[in-house]
C-alpha positions in Angstrom: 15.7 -9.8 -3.2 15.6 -11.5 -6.9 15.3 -15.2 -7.1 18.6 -17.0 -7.2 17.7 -20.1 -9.3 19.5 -23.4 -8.4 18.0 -25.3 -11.4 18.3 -22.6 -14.5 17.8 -23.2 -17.7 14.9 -26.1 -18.1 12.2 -27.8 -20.3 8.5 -26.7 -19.3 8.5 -30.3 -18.7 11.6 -30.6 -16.7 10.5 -27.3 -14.6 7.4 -29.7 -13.7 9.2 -32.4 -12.8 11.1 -30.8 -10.5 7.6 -28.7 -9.4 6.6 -32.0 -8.6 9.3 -33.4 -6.6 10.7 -30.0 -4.9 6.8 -29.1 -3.3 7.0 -31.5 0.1 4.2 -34.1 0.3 1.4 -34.2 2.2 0.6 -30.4 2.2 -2.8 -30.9 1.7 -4.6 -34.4 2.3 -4.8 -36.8 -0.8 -7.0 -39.5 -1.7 -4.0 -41.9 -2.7 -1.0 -42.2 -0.9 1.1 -42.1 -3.3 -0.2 -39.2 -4.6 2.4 -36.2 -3.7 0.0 -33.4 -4.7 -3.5 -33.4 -5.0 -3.8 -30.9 -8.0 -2.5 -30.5 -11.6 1.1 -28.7 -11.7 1.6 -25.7 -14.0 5.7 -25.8 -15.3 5.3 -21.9 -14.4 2.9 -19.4 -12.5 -0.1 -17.8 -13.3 0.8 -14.7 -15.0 -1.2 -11.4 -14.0 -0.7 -8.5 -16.3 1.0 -5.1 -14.0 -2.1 -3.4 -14.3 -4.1 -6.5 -12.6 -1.2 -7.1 -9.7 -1.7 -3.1 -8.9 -5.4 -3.8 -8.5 -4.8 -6.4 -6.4 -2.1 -4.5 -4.3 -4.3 -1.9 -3.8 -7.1 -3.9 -3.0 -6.1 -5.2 0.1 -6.2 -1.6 2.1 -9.8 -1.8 0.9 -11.3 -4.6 2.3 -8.9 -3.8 5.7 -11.1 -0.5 5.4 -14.1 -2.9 4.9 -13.7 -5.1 7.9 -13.0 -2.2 10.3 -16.4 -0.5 9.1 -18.4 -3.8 9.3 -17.5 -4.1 12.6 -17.7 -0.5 13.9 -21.4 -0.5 12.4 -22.0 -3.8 14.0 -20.9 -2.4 17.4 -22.9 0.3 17.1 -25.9 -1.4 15.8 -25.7 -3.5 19.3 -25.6 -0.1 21.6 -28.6 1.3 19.8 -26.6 3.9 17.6 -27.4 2.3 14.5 -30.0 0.1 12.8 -30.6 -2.9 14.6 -31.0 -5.5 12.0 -27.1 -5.3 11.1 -26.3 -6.7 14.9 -29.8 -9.0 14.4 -28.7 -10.7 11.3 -25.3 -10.8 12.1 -25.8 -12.5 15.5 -28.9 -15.1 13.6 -28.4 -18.5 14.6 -25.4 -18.7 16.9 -25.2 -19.7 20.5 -25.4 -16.9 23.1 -22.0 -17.8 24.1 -20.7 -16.9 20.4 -22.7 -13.8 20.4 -21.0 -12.9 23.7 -17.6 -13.1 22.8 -18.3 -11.0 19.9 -19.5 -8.1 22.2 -16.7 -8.6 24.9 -14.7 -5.1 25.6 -11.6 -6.9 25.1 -11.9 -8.1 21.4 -14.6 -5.7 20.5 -12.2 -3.4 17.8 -9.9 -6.3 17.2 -9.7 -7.6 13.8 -8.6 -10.6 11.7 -5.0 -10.5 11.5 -5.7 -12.2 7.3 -7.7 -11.0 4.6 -8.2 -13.3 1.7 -11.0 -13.1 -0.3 -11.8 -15.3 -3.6 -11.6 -13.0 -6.6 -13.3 -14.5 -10.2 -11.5 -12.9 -13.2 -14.1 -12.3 -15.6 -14.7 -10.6 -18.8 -15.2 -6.9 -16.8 -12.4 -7.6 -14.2 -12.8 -9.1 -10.6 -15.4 -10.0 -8.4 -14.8 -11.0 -4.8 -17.5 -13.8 -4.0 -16.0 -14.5 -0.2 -13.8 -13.1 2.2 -12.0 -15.7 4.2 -10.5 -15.1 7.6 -9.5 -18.5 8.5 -7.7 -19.4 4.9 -6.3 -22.7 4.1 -4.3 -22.9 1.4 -1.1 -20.8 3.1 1.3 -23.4 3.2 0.9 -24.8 -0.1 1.6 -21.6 -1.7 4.5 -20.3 0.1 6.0 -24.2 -1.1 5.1 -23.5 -4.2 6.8 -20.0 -4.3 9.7 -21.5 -3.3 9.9 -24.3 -5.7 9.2 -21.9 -8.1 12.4 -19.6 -7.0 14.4 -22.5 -7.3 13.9 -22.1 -11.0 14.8 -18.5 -11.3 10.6 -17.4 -11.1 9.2 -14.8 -8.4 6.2 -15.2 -7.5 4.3 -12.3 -6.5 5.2 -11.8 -2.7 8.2 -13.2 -3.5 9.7 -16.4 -2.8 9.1 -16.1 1.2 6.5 -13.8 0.8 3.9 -15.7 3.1 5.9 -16.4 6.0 7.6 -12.7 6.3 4.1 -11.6 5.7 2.8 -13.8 8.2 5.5 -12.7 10.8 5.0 -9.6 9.8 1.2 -9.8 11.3 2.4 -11.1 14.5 5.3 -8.4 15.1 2.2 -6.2 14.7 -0.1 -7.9 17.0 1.8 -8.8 19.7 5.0 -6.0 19.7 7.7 -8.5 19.8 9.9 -8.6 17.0 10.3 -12.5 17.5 7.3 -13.6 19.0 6.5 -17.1 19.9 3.2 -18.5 18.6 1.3 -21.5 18.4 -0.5 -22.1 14.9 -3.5 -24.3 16.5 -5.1 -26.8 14.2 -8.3 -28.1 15.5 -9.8 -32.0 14.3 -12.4 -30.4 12.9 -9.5 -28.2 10.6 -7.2 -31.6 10.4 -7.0 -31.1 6.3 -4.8 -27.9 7.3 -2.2 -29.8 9.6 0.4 -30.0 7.2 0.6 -26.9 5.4 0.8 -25.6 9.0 3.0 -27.4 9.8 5.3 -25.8 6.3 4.7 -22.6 7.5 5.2 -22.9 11.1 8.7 -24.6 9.8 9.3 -21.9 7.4 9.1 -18.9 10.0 11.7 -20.6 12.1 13.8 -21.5 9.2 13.8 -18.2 8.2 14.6 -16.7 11.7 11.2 -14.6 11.7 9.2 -16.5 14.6 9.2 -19.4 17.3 6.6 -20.9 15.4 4.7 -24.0 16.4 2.1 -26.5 14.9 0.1 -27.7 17.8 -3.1 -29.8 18.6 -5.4 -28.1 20.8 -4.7 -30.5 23.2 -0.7 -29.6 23.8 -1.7 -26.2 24.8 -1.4 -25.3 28.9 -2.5 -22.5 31.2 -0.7 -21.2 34.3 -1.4 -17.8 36.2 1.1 -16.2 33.6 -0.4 -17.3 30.3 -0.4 -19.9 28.1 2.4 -22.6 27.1 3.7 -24.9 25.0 6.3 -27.7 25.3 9.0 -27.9 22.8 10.1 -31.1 21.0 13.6 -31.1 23.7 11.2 -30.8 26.9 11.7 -27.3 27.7 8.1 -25.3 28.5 7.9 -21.8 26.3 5.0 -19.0 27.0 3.4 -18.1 23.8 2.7 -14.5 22.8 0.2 -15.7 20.5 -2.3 -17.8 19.4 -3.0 -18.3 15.5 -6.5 -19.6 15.6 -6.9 -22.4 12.6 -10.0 -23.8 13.8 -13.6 -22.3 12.8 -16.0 -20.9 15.4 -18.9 -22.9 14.5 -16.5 -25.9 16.0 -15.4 -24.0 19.1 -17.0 -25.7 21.7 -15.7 -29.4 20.5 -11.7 -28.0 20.3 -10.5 -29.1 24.0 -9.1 -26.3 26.1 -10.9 -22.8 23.9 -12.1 -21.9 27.4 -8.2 -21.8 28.6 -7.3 -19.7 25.2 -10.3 -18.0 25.6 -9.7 -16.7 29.1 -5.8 -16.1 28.0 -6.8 -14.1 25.4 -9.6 -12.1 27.3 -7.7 -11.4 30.1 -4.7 -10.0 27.9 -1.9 -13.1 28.8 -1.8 -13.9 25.0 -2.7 -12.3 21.7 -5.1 -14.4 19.0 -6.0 -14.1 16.1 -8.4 -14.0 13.8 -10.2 -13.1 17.0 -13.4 -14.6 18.5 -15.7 -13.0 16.1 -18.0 -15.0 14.4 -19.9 -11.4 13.3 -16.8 -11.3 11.0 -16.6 -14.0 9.2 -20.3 -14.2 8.1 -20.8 -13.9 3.9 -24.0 -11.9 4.6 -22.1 -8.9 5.4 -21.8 -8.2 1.3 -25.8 -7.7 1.6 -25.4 -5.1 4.2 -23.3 -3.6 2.1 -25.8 -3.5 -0.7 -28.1 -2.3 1.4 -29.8 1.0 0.6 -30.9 1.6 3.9 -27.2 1.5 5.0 -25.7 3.4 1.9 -25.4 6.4 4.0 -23.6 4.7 7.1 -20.9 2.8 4.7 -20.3 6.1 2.6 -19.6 7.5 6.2 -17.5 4.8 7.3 -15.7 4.0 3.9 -15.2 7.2 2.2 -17.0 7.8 -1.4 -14.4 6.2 -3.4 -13.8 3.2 -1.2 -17.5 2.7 -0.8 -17.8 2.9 -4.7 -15.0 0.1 -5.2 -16.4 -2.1 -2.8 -20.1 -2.0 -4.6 -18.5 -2.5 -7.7 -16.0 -5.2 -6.6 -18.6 -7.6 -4.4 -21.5 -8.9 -5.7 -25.3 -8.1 -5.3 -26.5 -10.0 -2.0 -29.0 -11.0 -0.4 -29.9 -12.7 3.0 -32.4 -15.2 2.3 -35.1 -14.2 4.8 -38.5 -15.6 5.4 -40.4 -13.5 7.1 -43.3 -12.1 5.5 -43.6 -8.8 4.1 -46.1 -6.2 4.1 -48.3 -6.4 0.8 -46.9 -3.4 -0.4 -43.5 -4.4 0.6 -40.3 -5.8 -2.0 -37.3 -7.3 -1.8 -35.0 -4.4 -2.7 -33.1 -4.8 -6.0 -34.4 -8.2 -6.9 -36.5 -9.2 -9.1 -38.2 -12.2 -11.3 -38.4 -11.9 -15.1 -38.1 -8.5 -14.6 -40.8 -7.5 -11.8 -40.2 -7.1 -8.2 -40.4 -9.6 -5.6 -41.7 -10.1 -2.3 -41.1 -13.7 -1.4 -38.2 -15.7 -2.5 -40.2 -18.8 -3.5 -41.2 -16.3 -6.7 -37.6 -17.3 -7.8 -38.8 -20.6 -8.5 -40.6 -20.2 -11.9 -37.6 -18.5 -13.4 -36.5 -20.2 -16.2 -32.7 -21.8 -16.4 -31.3 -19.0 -18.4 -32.8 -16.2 -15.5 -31.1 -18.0 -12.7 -28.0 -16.2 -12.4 -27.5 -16.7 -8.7 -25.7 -18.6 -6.2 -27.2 -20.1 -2.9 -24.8 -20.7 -0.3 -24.8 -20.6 3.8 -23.3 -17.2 5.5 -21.5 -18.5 8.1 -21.2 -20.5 11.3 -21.5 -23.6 9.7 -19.8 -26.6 8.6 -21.5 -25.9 5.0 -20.0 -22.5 5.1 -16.6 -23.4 4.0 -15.1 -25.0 0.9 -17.4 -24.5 -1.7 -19.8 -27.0 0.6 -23.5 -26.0 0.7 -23.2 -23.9 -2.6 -26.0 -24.2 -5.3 -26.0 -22.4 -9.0 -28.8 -21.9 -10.2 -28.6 -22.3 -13.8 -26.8 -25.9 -12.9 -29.6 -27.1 -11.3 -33.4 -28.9 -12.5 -36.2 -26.9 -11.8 -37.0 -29.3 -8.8 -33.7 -28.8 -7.3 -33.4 -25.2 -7.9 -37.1 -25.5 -5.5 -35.6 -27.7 -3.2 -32.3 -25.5 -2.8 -34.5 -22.2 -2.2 -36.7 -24.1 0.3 -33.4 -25.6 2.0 -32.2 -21.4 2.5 -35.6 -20.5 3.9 -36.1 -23.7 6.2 -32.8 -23.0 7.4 -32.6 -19.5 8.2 -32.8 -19.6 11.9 -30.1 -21.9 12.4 -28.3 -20.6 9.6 -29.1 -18.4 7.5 -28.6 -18.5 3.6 -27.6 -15.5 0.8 -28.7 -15.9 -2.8 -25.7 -14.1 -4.8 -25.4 -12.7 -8.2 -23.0 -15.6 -10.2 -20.8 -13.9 -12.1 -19.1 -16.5 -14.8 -15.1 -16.5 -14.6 -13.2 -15.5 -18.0 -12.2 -18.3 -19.9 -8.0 -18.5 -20.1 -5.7 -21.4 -21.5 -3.6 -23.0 -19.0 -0.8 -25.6 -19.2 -0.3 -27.9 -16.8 1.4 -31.5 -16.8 0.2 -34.5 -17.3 2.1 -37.2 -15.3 0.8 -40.3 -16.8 1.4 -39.0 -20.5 4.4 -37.0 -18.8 4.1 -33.7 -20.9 2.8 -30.9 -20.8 -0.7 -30.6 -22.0 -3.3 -27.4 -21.8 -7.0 -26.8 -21.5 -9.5 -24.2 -21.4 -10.5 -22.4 -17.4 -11.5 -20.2 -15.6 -9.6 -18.7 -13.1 -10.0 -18.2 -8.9 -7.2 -16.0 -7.5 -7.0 -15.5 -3.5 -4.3 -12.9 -2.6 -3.2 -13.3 1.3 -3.3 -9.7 2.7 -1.4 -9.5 6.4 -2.2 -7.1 8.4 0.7 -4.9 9.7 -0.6 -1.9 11.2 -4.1 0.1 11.5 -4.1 1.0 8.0 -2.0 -0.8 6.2 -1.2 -4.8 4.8 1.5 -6.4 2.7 0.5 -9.1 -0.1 2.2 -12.4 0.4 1.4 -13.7 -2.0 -2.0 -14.7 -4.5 -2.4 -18.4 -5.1 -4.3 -19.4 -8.6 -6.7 -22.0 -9.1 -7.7 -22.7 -12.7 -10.5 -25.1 -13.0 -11.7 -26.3 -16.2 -13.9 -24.1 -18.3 -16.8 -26.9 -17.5 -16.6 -26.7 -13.5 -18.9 -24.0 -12.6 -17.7 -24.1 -9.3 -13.7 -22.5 -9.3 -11.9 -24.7 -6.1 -9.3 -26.9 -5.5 -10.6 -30.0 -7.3 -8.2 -33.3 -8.1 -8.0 -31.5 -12.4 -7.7 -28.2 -11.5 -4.0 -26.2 -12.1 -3.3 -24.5 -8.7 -0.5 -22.3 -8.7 1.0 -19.4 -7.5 1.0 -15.8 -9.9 3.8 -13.7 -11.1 3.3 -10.3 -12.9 3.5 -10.3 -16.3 7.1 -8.8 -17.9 
């Protein structure tokens, strides 16, 4: 239903001010305490013309599409049924344990439950540079969308969109239309707490789901699954886990072996499940890969194969291993010829370094724009020392060298608190749309949270002079 605004009718820089005070504190973890929000506030959202929401509805089905071929191909790559460097690289680097649980029967066609990937606006339209299946920023934008509503703006999703679409998810991975879950936040994930903790709030407010922040810690195991204690005392059996800790950190979160075993054995649902193979950035080079064209057209379907190539960006995994003389790196090149090792990447010249270096996965670098190099940003030294890094690191984890595709420049507002008006620069623009899956096709769009860095930043995240907001469709 239509917004129902309880503060009509104000300033740009009375609709911040309110922004400002009606968005709880503490959603995200600021350097000074009196800080409410980390971020710049926009007095409205980011507005998306129709055309650009409808690619971004549509979108979602895709990389659903995406993540269920990815892991059918690496399932069969590990019986032998297809080639074996997708399971090889896939698996690169990670304890046997991890590898493991990614083959178990039980979670071997189970998928993440969330799909959001980072989408660059640029001059030729998106670009998807990650897919996340542990996203942060949840909580913070259903806030948002509902500070926003209390102005008489919908957000696209809708003012509650993230918690019905998060409920949503669970009705469809655990059959109960109430289910009782635990959102888990690790140490390790401690930056996530409170948002969480909004949107564990928000889904019992709302009457969608016994939701329930909790520490690793709180949660217990008894022959009929696993528990939780409520605030009042009383013991409650959770139908699912909502895993907000990364697998890299798995075996320092106490008790994964009890929700490990619950899981396995059926006593409770998780998700994203135990699948490190799925949440490695490497899987955009398979994609790319010609020897797998045929395989993904299989999987995909022509036209969903042809959106993906077009939508994520050329990849590579950084390998070392030598090739044969005759042998090049498919598809890349330096000033113009082909390649066989990446150290021939060095002598490029600034303006030829159009890539990105970043870790795949299964690391602590592999998340939050940590571990990322650009090329172009970077001395000729550095740029030498980053490629070195990816190749020195490959067996414990490997690196992918990206094509960097430069965001679209856009003017934003935002306001400035010490001035207190509202001022505007020049960006570029990062837009992560929360995709909840609610059956074996399908998704619903919570919601797309906006982050507008300035034009400068070459890296688009949630930095301390950056606008994040959420996006409404264009009238």
């Amino acid at each position: 239903m239509p917004c129902t605004a309880t503060v009509p009718n104000l300033t740009a820089r009375e609709q911040a001010h309110h922004l400002y005070e009606a968005i709880p504190p503490g959603l995200f973890r600021v350097e000074n305490e009196s800080d409410r929000i980390a971020w710049r506030v926009s007095p409205e959202p980011f507005a998306l013309t129709a055309e650009q929401v409808g690619e971004i509805e549509s979108l979602g089905r895709d990389l659903l599409r995406f993540n269920r071929a990815l892991n059918n191909l690496y399932n069969r790559s590990a019986r032998g049924s297809a080639p074996a460097f997708i399971a090889e690289y896939l698996d690169h680097g990670k304890p046997e344990q991890i590898v493991k649980l990614a083959r178990q029967n039980r979670f071997k066609q189970d998928l993440p439950g969330i799909i959001r990937p980072d989408l660059i606006i640029t001059a030729d339209g998106f670009v998807a540079t990650e897919l996340d299946s542990v996203p942060g920023g949840m909580g913070f934008l259903g806030a948002m969308s509902e500070a926003y509503c209390q102005l008489g703006i919908e957000s696209v999703g809708g003012d509650n969109g993230i918690p019905a679409g998060f409920a949503a998810m669970l009705r469809n991975l655990t059959g109960v239309d109430r289910p009782t879950v635990a959102i888990v936040v690790s140490e390790e994930s401690a930056a996530y707490r409170s948002e969480m903790a909004w949107l564990a709030e928000a889904l019992r407010r709302l009457g969608l789901a016994d939701a329930w922040l909790r520490a690793p810690q709180e949660i217990f195991f008894t022959e009929d699954g696993l528990f939780i204690r409520l605030e009042d005392g009383r013991e409650t059996k959770l139908n699912a886990v909502y895993r907000n800790f990364e697998l890299f950190d798995l075996f320092n979160v106490p008790k994964q072996e009890l929700m490990l075993y619950a899981a396995r054995h059926n006593r409770v649902k998780m998700t994203p499940p135990p699948k490190a193979t799925l949440e490695e950035k490497l899987s955009f080079a398979l994609l790319h890969h010609h020897a797998l064209a045929g395989l993904w057209h299989d999987e995909l379907g022509a036209q969903t194969f042809e959106r993906l190539t077009r939508l994520l960006p050329k990849t590579w995994v950084v390998d070392p291993r030598a090739l044969p003389p005759q042998g090049v790196i498919a598809g890349l090149d330096a000033a113009g010829r082909p390649i066989s090792d990446f150290r021939q990447l060095i002598d490029l010249s600034k303006s030829e370094r159009g890539y990105v270096l970043k870790p795949s996965g299964f690391s602590e670098l592999a998340w939050g724009s940590r571990g990322v190099k650009i090329g172009d940003d970077l001395t000729r030294d550095e740029w030498a020392a980053a490629i070195q890094n990816a190749l020195d690191a490959y067996d414990r984890t490997p690196y992918i060298l990206q094509r960097f595709h430069k965001g679209k420049r856009v003017r934003q507002n935002y306001f400035d608190r010490e001035r207190d008006e509202i001022r505007s620069y020049d960006g570029r623009v990062r837009l992560c749309p929360y995709y909840f899956v609610v059956d074996q096709d399908n998704v619903q769009l919570g919601g797309i949270l906006a982050t507008i860095a300035p034009a400068d930043k070459r890296l688009i995240h949630g930095m301390t002079d950056a606008v994040l907001t959420s996006s409404i469709r264009r009238a």
